[in-house]
N, C-alpha and C positions, 0 to 999 in steps of 0.2 A: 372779467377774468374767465378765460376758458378752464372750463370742465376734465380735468382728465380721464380718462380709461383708466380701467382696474388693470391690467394690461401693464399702462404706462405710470401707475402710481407703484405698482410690483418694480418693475423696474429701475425706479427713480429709490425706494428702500433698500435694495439691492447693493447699488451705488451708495448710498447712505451708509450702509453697515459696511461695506468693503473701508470705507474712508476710517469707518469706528476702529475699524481692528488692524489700520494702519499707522493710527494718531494723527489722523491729516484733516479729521472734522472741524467743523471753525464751530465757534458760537451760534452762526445764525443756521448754519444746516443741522447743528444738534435739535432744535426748534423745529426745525423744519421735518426733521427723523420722528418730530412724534405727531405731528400734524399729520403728515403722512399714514403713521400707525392708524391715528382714530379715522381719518378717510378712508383706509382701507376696509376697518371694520364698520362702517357706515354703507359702504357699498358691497361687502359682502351680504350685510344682515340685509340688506334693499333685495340683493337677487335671490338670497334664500327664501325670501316673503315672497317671492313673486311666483316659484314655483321652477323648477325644469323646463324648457321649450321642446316643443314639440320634437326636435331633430336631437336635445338631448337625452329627452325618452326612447325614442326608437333607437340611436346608439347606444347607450344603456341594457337597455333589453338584448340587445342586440350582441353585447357583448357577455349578460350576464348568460343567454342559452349559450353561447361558442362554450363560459365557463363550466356551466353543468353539462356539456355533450350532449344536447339537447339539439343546438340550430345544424342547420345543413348549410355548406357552401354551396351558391347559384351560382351562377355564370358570370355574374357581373359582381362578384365579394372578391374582390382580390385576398381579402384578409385569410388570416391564417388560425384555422378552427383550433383550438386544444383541446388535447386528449385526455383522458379520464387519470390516466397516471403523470402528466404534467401538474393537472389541476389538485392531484392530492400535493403533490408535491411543492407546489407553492402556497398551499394552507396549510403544512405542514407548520410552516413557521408560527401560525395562530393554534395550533394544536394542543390540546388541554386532555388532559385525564377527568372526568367528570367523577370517576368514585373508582378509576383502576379495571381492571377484566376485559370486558369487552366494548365499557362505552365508552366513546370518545368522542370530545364537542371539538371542532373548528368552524369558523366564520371570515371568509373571505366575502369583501367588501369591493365592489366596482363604483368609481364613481367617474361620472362625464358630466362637466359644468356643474347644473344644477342636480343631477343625476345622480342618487343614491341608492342600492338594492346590494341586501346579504344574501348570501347563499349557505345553507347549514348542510354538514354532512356526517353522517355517524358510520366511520368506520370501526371495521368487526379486527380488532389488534387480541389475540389470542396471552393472556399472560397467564402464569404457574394458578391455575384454582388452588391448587392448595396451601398457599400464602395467602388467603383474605383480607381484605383493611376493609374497614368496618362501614365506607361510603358503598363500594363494592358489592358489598351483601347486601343493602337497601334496596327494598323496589323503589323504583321511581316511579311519579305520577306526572304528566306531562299536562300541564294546563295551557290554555291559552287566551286567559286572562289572568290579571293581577288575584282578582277573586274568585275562587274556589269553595264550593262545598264537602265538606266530607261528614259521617256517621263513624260516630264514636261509640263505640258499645260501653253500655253501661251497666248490663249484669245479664248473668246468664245460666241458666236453670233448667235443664230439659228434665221433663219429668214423663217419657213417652213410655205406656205400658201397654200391657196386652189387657182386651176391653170385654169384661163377656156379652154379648148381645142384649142390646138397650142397656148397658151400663154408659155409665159417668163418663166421658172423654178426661184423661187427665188435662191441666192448662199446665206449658211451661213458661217462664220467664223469661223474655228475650227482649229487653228494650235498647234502643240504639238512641242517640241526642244526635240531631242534625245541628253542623256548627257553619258559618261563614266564616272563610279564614283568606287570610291575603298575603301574599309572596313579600316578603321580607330584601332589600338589596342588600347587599354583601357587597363591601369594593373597598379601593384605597389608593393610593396616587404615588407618584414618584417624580420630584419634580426639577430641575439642573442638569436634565438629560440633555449633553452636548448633540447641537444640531450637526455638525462635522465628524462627530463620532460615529452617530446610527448611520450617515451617510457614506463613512469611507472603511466601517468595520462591521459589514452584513449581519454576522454571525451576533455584532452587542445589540441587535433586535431582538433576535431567538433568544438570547440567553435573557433580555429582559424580561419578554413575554413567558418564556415559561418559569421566572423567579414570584412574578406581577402573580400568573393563575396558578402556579402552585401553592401562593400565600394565599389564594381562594378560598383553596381545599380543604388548606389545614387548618384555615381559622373556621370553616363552615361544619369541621368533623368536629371541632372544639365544640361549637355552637350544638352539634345534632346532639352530644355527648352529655355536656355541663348547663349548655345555656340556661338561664335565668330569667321566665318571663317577667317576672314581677321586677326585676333590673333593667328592663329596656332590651333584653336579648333573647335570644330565638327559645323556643320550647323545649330545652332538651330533655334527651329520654328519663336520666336518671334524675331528673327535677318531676317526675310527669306525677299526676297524681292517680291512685287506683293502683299503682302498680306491685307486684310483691317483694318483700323484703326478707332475706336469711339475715340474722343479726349476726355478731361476734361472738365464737365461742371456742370451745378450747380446741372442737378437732382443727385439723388440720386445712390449707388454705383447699387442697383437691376435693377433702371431703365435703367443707362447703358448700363448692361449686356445684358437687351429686346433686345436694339437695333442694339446690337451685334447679335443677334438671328435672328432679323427683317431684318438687313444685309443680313446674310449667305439665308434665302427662297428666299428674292427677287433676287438672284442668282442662284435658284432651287439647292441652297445645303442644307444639314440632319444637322443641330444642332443634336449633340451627344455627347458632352462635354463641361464642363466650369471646367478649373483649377485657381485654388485661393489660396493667403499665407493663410496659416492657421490663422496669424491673419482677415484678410479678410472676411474668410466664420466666425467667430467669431462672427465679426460686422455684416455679414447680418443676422445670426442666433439670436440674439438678439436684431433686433431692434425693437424698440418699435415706436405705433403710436403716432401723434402728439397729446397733447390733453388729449387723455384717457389713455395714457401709456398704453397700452395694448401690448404685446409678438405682431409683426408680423407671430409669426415662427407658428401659426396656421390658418394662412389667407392663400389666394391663390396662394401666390409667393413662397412659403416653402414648402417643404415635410421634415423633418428632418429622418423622421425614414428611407426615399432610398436615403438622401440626393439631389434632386433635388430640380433646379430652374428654375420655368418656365416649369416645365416638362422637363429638360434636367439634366442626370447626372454631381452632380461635383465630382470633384476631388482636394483634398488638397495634396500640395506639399510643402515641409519645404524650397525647394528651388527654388519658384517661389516667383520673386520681389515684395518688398510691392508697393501697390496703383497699380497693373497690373493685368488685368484680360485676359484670353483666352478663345476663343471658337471658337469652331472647326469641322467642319467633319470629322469623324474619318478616314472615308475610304482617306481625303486629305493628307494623313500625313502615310507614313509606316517607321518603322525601320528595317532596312537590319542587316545580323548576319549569321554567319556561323555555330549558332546554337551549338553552342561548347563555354566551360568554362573550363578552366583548369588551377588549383590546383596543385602546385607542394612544393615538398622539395629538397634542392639541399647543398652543401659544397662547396662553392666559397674558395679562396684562400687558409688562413688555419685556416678555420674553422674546419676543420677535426681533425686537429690537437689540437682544441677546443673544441671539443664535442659539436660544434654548427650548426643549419642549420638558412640557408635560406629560406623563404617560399614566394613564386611567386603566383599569380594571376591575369587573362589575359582573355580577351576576343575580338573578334573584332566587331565591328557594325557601321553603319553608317545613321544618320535620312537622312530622304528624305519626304520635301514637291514636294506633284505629283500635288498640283492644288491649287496654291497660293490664289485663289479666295476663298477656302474652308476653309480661317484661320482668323480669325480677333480678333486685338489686342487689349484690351478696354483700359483705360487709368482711373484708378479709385480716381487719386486726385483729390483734389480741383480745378477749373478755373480759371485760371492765370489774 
């Protein structure tokens, strides 16, 4: 029995499925529909083990420089180079907000034959600063392995004074814990994605990609936020331990947050955020005085138009706890990320057989409190 080409078995499925979806399949080509299938995926897995050939690397390559406006046309490239605003423009579709502001991940994928290479590009997209969401405000640490080290401050004591000659040097207290920590994946799937649909309705790619990476986001700022390590979930801030705590008491939710602020200086840390449930900033954007009912929101505790309190940006989060406030040194607090997002479509089982795909999206990152002392929890109920 001859051997078919991958080629000639596509084509023969092809033929297959067109009969599926006419009701004109017999018995023995349904049989045949899936034999087919597993010989496909037999000879795919064959040439992916085998590697790219030589002519499918240098096409490859070849096309990934034309991508980044990196290669030159010679004499003899008929092909057609693109340009630096073509090329945003068709990663646009893979375009992600990584935390809002200025960073943004996309990942465009060339592939020939055996030939695989991404290309990652972080452009500078200008949005309102004075609306922060709480990804936004995190530095990021950009690793380039799964493992990572970081220094956690563990206490901190300066006790530096003025020495009189052959006096005592003061000692202060400074210790740091060196920890290994490892980037955590984040992803989830969506799967009955009509193959005729993303084919003949451009636009229901884009809108899945950015439903797929925006549920990234939101469940990765859940995670930076609430996570639960001792639950199998990410480290989040207000789980983190060391960190400071305003309990519940009678003033008010603004007053509080002060002394959540007054906290973090007398520790010589930067208040640079307060995140709040959006019911929350609500109530403080509305309250009124005692008395004269009068709006607080144009006295000295509010800025509504940069959103600040206190002089310190907030930030509303749909999935920060009600009655819980934070606030934080920003520089206390980074999110590790391997600075990569990726967006796939794929034919699991027999979906192919289906005119169906699969659609994957994946990222890794992991938070990391570097200086527990730089985070305090407020606690904005009632007192017990």
């Amino acid at each position: 029995m001859t051997t078919k080409t991958t080629e000639q078995l596509v084509t023969e499925a092809r033929t297959l499925v067109e009969k599926h979806h006419k009701g004109t399949l017999t018995i023995a080509e349904a049989e045949r529909m899936t034999a087919v299938s597993a010989e496909l995926k037999a000879a795919r897995d064959a040439k992916a083990a085998a590697g790219p050939t030589d002519a499918e690397r240098a096409e490859g390559e070849r096309f990934l420089r034309a991508l980044s406006g990196s290669g030159r046309k010679s004499g003899g490239d008929t092909g057609t180079r693109l340009t630096s605003a073509s090329f945003k423009s068709a990663a646009g579709e893979l375009a992600t907000k990584i935390a809002g502001g200025d960073r943004q991940i996309y990942t465009k994928t060339a592939t020939v034959g055996n030939f695989d290479g991404s290309l990652i590009g972080t452009p500078v997209v200008e949005l309102p600063a004075r609306v922060p969401n709480v990804l936004s405000a995190l530095p990021l640490t950009v690793v380039v392995d799964r493992f990572f080290d970081v220094m956690i401050q563990q206490s901190r004591t300066i006790r530096a004074g003025v020495v009189p000659e052959g006096g005592l040097k003061p000692e202060s207290d400074i210790a740091y814990e060196r920890r290994q920590l490892q980037l955590a994946v984040v992803a989830h799937t969506v799967s009955d994605v009509d193959e005729y649909v993303v084919q003949d309705v451009p636009l229901m790619q884009s809108l899945l990609n950015a439903e797929m990476v925006g549920g990234l986001w939101r469940t990765i700022e859940g995670q930076v936020l609430n996570g639960d390590e001792n639950a199998g979930e990410l480290p989040g801030i207000l789980n983190a331990s060391g960190i400071g705590l305003v309990a519940a008491s009678a003033a008010s939710p603004m007053l509080r947050l002060r002394e959540a602020i007054t906290l973090l200086e007398s520790t010589d840390q930067a208040p640079g955020l307060i995140v709040l449930s959006p019911s929350q900033w609500a109530g403080i954007e509305t309250a009124q005085a005692t008395g004269s009912g009068n709006f607080l929101l144009e006295g000295s505790p509010v800025n509504a138009a940069e959103r600040r309190l206190w002089g310190v940006p907030v930030a509303v989060s749909s999935v920060m706890p009600e009655n819980t406030g934070l606030v934080l040194d920003v520089t206390a607090v980074t999110l590790a990320t391997d600075n990569r997002v990726k967006v796939n479509l794929g034919q699991p089982g027999d979906d192919f057989n289906r005119n169906l795909y699969t659609m994957r999206a994946e990222t890794r990152v992991m938070p990391v409190v570097l200086r527990p002392a730089g985070v305090v929890k407020v606690d904005l109920g009632a007192a017990a």
